[in-house]
N, C-alpha and C positions, 0 to 999 in steps of 0.2 A: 171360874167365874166367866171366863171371856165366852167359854165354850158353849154356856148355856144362851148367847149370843141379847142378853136381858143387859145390856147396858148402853147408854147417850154415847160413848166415846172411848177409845184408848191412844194412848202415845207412848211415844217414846224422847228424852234428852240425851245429847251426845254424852251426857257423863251416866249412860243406863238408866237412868232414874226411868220407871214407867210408868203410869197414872192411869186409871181406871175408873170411868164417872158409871155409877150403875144407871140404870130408868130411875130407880127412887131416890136419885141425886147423892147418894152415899159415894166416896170417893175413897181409892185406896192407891197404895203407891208401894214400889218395892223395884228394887236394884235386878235388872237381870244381869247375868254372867257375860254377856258377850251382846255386841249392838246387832240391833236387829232380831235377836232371839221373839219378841213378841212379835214382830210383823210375821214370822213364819207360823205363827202358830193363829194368828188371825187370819192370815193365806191358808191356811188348812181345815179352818171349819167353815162349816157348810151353814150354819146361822147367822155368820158374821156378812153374809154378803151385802154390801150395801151402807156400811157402819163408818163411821168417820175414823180414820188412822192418822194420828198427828205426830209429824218427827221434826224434830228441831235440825 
């Protein structure tokens, strides 16, 4: 979902927790494995340029 670069926001909390608000305001959340794992992967696509990254 992040890749297709069609969302308002992503983050991250120091306890992994990740949050993901789409354009049509639907929200999802899910643990990654290690901190930082979604900013590398919003660092890597070419849609995301420009997009809000929120880290606690």
């Amino acid at each position: 979902m992040i890749n297709t670069g069609n969302y308002q926001s992503v983050g991250q909390q120091h306890d992994k927790t990740v949050r993901l608000v789409l354009d049509n305001g639907k929200v999802f959340q899910a643990k990654e494995p290690k901190i930082d794992d979604v900013y590398q992967v919003v660092k890597d696509c070419s849609k995301c340029s420009g997009k809000p990254f929120l880290t606690e």
